[in-house]
N, C-alpha and C positions, 0 to 999 in steps of 0.2 A: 298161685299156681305158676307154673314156668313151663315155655315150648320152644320147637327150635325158631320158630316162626312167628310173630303176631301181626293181623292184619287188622288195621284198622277201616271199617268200609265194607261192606258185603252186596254190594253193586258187580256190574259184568266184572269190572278190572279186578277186585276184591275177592271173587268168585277164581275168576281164570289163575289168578295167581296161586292161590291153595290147591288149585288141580293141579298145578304147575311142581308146585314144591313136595303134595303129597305122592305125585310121582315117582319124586326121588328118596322117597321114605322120609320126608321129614315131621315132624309135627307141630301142626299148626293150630291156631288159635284164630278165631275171624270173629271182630265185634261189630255189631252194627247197630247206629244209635235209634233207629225209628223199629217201632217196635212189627211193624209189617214192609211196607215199601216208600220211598222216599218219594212224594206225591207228584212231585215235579216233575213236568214232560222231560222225557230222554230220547237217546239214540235206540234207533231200533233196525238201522240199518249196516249191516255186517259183509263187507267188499270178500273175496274170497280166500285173500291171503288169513283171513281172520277166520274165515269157516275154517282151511285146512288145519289151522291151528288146535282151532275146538274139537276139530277131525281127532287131532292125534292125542287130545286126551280125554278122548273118551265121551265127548260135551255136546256134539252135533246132535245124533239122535235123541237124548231126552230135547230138546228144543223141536225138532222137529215131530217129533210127537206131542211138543205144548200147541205145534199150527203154526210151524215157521212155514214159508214158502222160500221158492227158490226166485233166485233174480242173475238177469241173465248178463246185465251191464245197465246202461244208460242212454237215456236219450233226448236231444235238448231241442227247444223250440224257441227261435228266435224272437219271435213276437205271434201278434193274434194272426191264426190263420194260416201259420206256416205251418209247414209239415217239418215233424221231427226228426232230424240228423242222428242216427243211430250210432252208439257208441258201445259196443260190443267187450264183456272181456275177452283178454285170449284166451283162446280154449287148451291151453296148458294150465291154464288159472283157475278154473274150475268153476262152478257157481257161487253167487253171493248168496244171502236169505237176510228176509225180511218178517219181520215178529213182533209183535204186541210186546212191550218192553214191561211191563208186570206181570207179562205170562213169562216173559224170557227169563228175570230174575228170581220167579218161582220156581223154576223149573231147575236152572243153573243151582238153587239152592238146595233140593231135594236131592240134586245128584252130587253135587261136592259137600254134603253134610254125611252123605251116606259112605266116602271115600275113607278105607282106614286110617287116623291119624290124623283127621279133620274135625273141630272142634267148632261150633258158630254158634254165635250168642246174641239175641238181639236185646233190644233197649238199654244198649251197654257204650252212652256217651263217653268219650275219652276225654279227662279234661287234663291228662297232664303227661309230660313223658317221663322216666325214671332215667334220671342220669346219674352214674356212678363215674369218676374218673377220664371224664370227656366224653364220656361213649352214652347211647341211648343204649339201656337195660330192659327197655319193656314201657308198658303204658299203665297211667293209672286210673279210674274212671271214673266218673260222678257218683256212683255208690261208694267208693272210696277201697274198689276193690283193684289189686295189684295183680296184672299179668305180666312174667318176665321173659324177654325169649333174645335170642344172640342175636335176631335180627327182628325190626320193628318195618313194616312196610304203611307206608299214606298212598291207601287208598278210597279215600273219602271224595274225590271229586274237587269241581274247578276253586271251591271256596273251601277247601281244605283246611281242616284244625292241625293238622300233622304238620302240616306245610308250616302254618305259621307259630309252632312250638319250636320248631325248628329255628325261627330265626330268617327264612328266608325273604325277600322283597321282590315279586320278577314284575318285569314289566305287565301292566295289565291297560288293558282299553277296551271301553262301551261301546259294542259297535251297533249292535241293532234290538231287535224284538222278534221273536218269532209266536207265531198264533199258530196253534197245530188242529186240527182237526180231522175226523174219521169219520169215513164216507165208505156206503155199503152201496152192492150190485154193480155200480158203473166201471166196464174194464178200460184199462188206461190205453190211449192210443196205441202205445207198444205193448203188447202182453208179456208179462213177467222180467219189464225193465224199472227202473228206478228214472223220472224224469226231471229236467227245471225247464219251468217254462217262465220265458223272457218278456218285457215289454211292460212290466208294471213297475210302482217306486223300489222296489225289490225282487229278487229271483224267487220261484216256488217250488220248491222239491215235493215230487210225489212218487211216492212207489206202494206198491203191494206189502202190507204188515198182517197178511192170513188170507184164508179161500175168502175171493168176494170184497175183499176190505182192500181199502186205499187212505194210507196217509197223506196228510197234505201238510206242507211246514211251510208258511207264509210268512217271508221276510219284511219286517215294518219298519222303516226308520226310526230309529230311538226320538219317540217324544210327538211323532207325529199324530198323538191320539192318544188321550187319558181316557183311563174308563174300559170295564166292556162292552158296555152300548157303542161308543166313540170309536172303538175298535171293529166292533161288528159293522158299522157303517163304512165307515175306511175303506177295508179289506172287499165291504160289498163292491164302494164306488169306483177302489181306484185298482182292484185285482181280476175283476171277473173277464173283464175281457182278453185278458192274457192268457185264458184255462178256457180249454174245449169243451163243446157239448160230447159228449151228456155228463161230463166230469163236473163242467163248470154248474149244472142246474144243483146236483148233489154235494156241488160245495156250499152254494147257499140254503140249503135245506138245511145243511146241519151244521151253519152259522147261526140259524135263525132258531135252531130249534135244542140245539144243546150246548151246553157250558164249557167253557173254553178252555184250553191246555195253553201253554205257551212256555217260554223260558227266557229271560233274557241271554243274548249271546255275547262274549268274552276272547279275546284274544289277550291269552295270559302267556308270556313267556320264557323261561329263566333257562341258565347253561345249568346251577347248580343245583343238582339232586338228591343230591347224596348225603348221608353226614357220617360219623363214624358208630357205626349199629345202627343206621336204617338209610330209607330210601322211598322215594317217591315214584310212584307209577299210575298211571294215566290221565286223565285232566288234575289232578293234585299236582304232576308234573307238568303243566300245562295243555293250551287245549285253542284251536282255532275255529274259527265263523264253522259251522253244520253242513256249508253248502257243499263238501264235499263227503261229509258222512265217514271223513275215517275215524272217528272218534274210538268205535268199541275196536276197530280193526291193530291201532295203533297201542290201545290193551294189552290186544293180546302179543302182540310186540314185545312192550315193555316185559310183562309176564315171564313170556319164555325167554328170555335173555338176562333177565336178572335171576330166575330159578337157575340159567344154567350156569353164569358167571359162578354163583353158589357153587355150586356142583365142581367148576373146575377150578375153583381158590379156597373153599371153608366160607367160613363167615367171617372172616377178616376184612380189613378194611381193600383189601388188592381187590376181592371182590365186588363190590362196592362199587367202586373208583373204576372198576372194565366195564361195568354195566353202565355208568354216568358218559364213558368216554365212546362209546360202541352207541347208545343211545340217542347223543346229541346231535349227531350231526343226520341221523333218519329221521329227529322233531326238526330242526331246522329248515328244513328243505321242503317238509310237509308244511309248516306254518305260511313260509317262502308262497309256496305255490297257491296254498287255498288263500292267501292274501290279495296277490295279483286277478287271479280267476275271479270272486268276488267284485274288485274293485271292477275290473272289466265288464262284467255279466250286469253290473246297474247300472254301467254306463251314464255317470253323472257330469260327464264334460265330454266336448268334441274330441278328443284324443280316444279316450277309453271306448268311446260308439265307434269310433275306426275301428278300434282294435278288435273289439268284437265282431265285426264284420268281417274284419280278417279272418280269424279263429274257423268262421265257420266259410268262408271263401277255401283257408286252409282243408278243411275237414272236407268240404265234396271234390278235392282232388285226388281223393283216393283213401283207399284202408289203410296204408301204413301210416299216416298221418293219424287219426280215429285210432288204433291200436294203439300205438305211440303214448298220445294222450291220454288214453283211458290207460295203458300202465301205470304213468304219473298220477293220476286220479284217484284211482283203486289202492295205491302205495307196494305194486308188483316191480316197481323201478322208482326208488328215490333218488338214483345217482344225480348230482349236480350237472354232469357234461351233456345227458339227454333232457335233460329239464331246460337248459340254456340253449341247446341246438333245436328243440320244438318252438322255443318262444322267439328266437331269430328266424325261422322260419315263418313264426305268424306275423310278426313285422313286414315279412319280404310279401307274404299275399295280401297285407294291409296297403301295400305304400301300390301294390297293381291296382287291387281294388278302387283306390285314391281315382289312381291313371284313367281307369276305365268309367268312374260315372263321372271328373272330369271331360271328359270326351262325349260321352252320352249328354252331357244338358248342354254343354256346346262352351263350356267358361275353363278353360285352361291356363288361365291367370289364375285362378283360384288355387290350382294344384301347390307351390309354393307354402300357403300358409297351413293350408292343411297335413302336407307332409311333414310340415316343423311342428306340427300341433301332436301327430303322430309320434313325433322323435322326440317330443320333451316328455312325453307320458309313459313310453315304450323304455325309454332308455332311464329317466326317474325310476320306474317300477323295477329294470332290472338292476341298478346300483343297488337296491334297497336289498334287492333277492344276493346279491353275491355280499354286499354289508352282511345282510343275516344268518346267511350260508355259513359263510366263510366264519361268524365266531364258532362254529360247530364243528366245521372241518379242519378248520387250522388252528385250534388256541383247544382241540379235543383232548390233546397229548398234555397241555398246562393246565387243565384242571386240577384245583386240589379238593379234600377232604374237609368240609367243614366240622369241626370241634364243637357241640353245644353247650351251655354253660348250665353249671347244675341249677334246677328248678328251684323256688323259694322252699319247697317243704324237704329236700334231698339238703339243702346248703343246712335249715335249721335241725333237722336228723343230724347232720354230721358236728354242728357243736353241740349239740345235747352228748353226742356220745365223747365228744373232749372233753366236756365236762363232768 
């Protein structure tokens, strides 16, 4: 069979993309290898630039009739006890929503299967690409059935088969463990925000995912606990005091009392995307630590910019190559920041606890700092020049901060090493941010077009027919 389109993956990204392309009238083809849902915890939190998106094709209210809620921004807690610093979107931005992620991709799938010109096929493994003449042709799949279409999309997720038929290698590292769990009746400190709360070996994101219901995503250090006994005891010993009552009794109810979700997390990152007839979109293209939750957001991103690059070049390779180049440098910036924020928020060394205390020194001096940030956050603002003017600002409330409990315990000899402790971690983090930036925004324009090499059964076809 042959389409204009085949997507491999039928996940959020996998989904948004065929609403994206059957838009523009094209037809599309979407396989997906598990013959229901891919059992593994996921994203289920959606910042608002990604609702407006779902907005405009049509994708919002089937989800919110699956029991999305709405979510208003964020709100972070320094340690046990503190009260939460509110982090607001702008109200140009609209709301986020929050969703049981097997209801979400139920639901996404009822509505884009029903779209004309959308085709979705489940327990339909790909195990090969079809390359003709440099170009990918379409996919072939473990039943040994051939779909052909001008443009092939990976959107299988962070361990992508697409990915590495293609030939790619991006950089990838182990960062953590997340243990997820859901928790009924207890409303979160801030009603209908998204929270982390600080002061354990790792950060905890919780927000609303339905009426009544609260996720919790519990960051583990890789390794620091085999097992899920091992795990449930951990998480009891070394988390509960950093999560409020009555949140925190209902997270050990349903440690103790039901079976565990989790995922490990990935910071996977490459410039190249692209190859000539296809194209990688969202963690297949890569994917950063959860704590910032732009995963589906960054989706629908991908999505709508490669449907439209289509739209305004064909399916040629110019196409392609706008989308890789237009792409790169909004993944960049988003990897940039949720790396820094992460390292910060677990504050493993004297430097990174300054800095943190900065962050939120910076944050109660007022809302345009809190808006600021929460643009960067949410991915309402990825430009590089307000990302670097927020984080030289949280330096300058770090190094006062310094000043001031110098002065309070009465040792201002001490100030000295601490502000160098400050400057090696602050100013390390930001070479790292403009290093990683910068291959995105300045080397966007010299990307090229990878060429893939015909597959073993494509190469043996083609002497079977010389001969």
């Amino acid at each position: 069979m042959s389409s204009d389109v085949v997507i491999v993956g039928a996940g959020f990204a996998g989904l948004t993309a065929a609403a994206a392309f059957a838009a523009r009238g094209a037809r599309v083809c979407v396989l997906e290898s598990h013959p229901t849902f891919d059992p593994r915890f996921r994203g289920e939190l959606i910042h608002p630039r990604g609702v407006r998106a779902l907005e405009g094709l049509g994708l919002k209210a089937p989800l919110l009739r699956a029991g999305a809620v709405r979510v208003e921004g964020f709100a972070v807690s320094p340690g046990p006890g503190s009260a939460p610093l509110q982090l607001p979107y702008p109200q140009s931005a609209g709301e986020g929503l929050g969703i049981d992620h097997h209801a979400m991709v139920s639901a996404l799938r009822e509505a884009v299967a029903a779209l004309p010109g959308v085709e979705l096929r489940t327990s339909q493994r790909v195990d090969a690409l079809l390359v003709e003449s440099g170009r990918v042709r379409g996919v072939r799949t473990a039943q040994g059935h051939e779909v052909r279409a001008a443009l092939t999309i990976g959107a299988d997720g962070r361990a992508s088969k697409v990915r590495t038929l293609l030939g790619f290698s991006p950089e990838q590292s182990l960062l953590s463990y997340t243990v997820a769990v859901g928790v009924e009746g207890p409303v979160l400190p801030v009603p209908a925000h998204g929270h982390v709360f600080l002061g354990a070996p790792g950060p905890v994101l919780a927000y609303p995912y339905g009426d009544g219901r609260v996720r919790m995503c519990i960051d583990v250090p890789w390794g620091a606990a085999k097992g899920k006994d091992a795990l449930k005891q951990f998480v009891t010993t070394q988390y509960a005091e950093a999560v409020p009552e009555p949140l925190r009794s209902a997270m050990l109810r349903s440690l103790a009392e039901r079976p565990l979700e989790g995922c490990a997390n990935h910071a996977i990152s490459t410039l190249e995307c692209v190859a000539a007839g296809a194209a990688l979109i969202g963690e297949a293209g890569g994917c950063s630590h959860p704590l910032t939750a732009t995963g589906m957001t960054g989706a629908t991103f991908d999505a709508l910019l490669l449907a439209s690059s289509v739209g305004e070049h064909g399916f040629g390779d110019e196409a392609v190559l706008h989308y890789q180049r237009e792409r790169v440098a909004f993944v960049r910036l988003r990897e940039s920041f949720t790396a820094a924020l992460y390292e910060i928020f677990r504050a493993q060394d004297e430097g990174s606890a300054a800095l943190q205390a900065g962050i939120f020194r910076y944050w109660q001096q007022g809302d345009r700092g809190r808006l600021a940030s929460m643009g960067i956050l949410s991915c309402e603002d990825l430009r590089l020049s307000p990302f670097v003017t927020e984080y030289t600002r949280v330096m300058g409330a770090t190094a006062a901060e310094l000043l001031r409990s110098a002065l309070r315990e009465k040792r201002p000899w001490t100030l000295p090493s601490r502000i160098a402790s400050v400057a090696a971690t602050g100013l390390r983090r930001l070479e790292q941010v403009f290093a990683h930036a910068a291959q995105g925004y300045w080397r966007k324009s010299s990307l090229s077009l990878a060429y893939p090499a015909p597959s073993r059964t494509d190469a043996g076809r083609a002497l079977d027919a010389a001969a």
